[in-house]
C-alpha positions as CSV (number, residue, x, y, z in Angstrom):
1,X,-27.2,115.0,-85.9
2,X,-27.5,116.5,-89.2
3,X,-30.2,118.7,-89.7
4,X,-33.9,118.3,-91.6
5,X,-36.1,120.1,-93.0
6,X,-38.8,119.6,-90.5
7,X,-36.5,121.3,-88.1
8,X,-37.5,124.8,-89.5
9,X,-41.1,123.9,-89.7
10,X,-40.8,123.2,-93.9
11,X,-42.7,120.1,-95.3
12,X,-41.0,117.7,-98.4
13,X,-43.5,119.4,-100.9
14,X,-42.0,123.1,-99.7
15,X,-38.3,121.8,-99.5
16,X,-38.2,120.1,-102.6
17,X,-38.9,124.0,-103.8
18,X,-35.8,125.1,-102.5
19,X,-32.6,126.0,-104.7
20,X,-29.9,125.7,-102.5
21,X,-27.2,127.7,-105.0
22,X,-25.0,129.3,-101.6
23,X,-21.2,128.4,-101.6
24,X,-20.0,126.7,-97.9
25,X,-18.2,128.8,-95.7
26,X,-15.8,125.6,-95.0
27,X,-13.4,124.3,-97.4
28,X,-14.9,121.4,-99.2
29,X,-13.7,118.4,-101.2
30,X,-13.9,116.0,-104.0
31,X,-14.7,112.6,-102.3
32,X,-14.3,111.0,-105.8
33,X,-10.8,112.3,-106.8
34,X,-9.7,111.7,-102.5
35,X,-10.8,108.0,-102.9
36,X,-10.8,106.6,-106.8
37,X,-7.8,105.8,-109.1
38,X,-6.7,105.7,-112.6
39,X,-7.0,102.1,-112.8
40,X,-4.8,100.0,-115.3
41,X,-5.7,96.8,-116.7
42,X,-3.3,94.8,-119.0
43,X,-4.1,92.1,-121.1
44,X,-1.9,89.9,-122.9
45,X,-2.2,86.5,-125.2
46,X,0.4,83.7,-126.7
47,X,-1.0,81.4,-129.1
48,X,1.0,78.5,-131.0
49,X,0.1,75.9,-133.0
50,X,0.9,73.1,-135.9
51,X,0.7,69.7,-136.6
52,X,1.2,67.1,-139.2
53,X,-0.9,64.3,-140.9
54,X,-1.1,62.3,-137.8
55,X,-1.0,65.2,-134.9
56,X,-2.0,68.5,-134.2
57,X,-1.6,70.7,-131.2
58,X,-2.5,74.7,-130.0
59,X,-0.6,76.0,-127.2
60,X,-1.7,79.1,-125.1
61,X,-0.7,81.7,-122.5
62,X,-2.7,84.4,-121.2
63,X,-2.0,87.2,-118.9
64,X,-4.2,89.6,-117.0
65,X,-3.2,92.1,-115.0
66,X,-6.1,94.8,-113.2
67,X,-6.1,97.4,-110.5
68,X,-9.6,98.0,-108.6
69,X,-10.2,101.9,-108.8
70,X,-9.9,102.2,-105.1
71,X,-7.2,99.6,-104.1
72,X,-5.3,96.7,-104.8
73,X,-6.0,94.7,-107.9
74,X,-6.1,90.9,-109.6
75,X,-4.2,89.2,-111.7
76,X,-4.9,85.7,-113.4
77,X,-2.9,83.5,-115.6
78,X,-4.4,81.1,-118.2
79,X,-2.5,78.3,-119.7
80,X,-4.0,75.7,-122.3
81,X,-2.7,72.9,-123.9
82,X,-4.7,71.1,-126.8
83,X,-3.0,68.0,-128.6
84,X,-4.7,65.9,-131.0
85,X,-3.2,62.3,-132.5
86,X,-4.7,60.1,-135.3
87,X,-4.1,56.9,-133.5
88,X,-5.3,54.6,-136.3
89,X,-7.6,54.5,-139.4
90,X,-10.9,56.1,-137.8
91,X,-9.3,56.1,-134.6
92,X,-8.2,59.7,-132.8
93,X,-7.3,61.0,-129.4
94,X,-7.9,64.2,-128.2
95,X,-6.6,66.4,-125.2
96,X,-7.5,69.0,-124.1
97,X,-5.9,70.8,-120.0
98,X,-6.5,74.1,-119.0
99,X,-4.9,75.6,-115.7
100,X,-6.0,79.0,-114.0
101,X,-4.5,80.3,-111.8
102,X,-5.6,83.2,-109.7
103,X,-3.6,86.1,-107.2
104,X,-6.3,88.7,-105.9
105,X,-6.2,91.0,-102.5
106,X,-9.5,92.6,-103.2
107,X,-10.7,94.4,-100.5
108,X,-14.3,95.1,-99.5
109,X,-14.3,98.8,-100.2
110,X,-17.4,98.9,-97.8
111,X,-18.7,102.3,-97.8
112,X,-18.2,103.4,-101.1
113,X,-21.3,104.7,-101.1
114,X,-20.4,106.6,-98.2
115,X,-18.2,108.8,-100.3
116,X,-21.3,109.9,-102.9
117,X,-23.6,110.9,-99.7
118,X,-21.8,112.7,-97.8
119,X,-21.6,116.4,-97.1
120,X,-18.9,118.2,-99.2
121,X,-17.6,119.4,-96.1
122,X,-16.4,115.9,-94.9
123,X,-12.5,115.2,-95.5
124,X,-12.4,111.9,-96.1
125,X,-8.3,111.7,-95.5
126,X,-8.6,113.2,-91.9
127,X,-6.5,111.1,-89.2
128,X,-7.4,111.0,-85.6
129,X,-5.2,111.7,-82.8
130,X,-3.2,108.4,-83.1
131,X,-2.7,109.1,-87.4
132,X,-5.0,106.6,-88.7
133,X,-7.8,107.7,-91.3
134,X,-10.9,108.3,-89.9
135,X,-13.4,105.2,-89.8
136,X,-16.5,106.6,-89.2
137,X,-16.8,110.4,-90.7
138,X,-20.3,111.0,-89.2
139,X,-21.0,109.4,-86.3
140,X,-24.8,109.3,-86.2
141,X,-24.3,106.9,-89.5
142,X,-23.6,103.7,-89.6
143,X,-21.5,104.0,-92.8
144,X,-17.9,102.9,-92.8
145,X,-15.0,105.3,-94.2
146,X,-14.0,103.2,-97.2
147,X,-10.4,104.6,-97.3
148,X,-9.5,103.3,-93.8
149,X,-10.4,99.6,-94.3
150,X,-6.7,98.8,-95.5
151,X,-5.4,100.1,-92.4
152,X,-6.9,97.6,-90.3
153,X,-7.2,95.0,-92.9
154,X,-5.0,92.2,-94.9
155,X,-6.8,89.9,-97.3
156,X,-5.5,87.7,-99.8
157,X,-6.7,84.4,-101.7
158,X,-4.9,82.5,-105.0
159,X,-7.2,80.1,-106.8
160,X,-5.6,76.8,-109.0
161,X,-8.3,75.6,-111.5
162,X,-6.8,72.4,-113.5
163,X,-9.5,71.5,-115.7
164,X,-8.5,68.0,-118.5
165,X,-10.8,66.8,-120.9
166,X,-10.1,63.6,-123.1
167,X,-12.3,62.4,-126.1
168,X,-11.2,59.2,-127.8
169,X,-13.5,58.8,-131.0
170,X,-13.8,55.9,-133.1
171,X,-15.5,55.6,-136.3
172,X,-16.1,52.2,-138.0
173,X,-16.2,52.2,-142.4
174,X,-19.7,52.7,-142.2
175,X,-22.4,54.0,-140.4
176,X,-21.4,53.3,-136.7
177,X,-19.0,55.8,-134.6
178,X,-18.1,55.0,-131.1
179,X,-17.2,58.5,-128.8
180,X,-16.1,58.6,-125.4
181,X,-15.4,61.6,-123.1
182,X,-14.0,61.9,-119.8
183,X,-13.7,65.2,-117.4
184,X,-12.0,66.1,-114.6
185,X,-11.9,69.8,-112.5
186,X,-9.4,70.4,-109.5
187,X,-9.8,73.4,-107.6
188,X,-7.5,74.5,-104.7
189,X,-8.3,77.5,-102.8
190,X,-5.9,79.6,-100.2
191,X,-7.4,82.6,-98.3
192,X,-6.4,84.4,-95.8
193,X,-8.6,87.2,-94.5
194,X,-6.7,89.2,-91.3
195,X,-8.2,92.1,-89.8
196,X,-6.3,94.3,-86.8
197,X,-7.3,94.8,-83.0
198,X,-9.1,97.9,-83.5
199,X,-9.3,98.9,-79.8
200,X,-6.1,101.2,-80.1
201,X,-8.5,103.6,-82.7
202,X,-10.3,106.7,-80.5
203,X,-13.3,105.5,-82.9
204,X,-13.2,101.6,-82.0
205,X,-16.9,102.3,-79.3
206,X,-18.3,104.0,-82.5
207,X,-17.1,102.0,-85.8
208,X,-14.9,99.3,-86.8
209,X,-14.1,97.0,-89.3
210,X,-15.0,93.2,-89.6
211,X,-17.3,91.4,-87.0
212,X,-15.6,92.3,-83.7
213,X,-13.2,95.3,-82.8
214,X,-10.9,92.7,-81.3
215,X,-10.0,91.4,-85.0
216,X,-10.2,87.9,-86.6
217,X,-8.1,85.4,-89.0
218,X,-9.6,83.6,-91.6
219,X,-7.6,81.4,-93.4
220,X,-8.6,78.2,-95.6
């Protein structure tokens, strides 16, 4: 176990008087720069539109690409359609669709916080005697080692959003004006969520990743 203060008979008051300025005799490392990313996220936007006396319409594509810091990333895709017709004197139609569609394979990063408590001396990149990265850095905590989850672990879900809205608006010569609306939303979701048999790690007894070292599938 790591060792306390109260081990050599000091109380919080008298440790919190401590400066502790001495280098470590073991090499030590940057958990930060062994785990985190420069990260790139693009963004990008088409936009068309016209019309004429009777009709108008606005046309739209969007684009969005971004990397998680640690691993992986998401991208979505935005497309919009928005027509409008003059039907008749006082009479107009309006359309408006949207789809969205969504690729992600975020992964938990459980642990992160792992990384910022931690004792310097702690290589977080050390593989065990079988080369996978170590799960479980200190074994008296029950903190997972963030950069071995996508070793054991494949997750991905797409999301389709089709969202349509219609307004059909009426207005008589004087002082009466008729508007309907009508909505509809479609959502589709596919995820699949696969973690590994971990009993082939030396660590499997002491840390693993998911509910049960013997691995699981979700997929819906």
């Amino acid at each position: 176990p790591d060792p306390v203060f109260s081990d050599v008979g000091l109380s919080l008051t008298d440790a919190g008087k401590i400066v502790n300025d001495n280098p470590y005799k073991e090499p030590t490392f940057d958990h930060i720069s062994q785990a985190y990313r420069q990260a790139v996220t693009s963004n990008t936007n088409l936009n068309i539109g016209g019309g004429s006396e009777n009709t108008d319409y606005a046309f739209n594509l969007g684009y969005l690409n971004q990397q998680n810091v640690l691993f992986n990333g998401f991208k979505r895709i935005n497309l919009g359609a928005n027509l409008g017709f003059n039907l008749a004197k006082g009479l107009t139609l309006r359309n408006n669709m949207q789809a969205i569609l969504v690729d992600e394979d975020l992964l938990s990063g459980g642990g992160r916080f792992n990384l910022t408590n931690s004792w310097p001396i702690i290589d977080f990149t050390t593989r065990d005697t079988k080369g996978f990265t170590t799960v479980k850095p200190k074994i008296n905590e029950n903190q997972l080692n963030p950069l071995s989850e996508r070793e054991w672990r494949e997750r991905s879900q797409k999301t389709t959003r089709l969202i349509n809205n219609i307004n059909l608006n009426y207005k008589f010569p004087r002082f009466v004006e008729l508007d309907y609306k009508y909505g509809i939303e479609l959502t589709h979701n596919d995820l699949n969520d696969f973690y590994n048999n971990q009993r082939i790690a030396p660590q499997s007894t002491n840390g693993f990743w998911g509910s049960t070292v013997d691995g699981s599938i979700t997929s819906r």
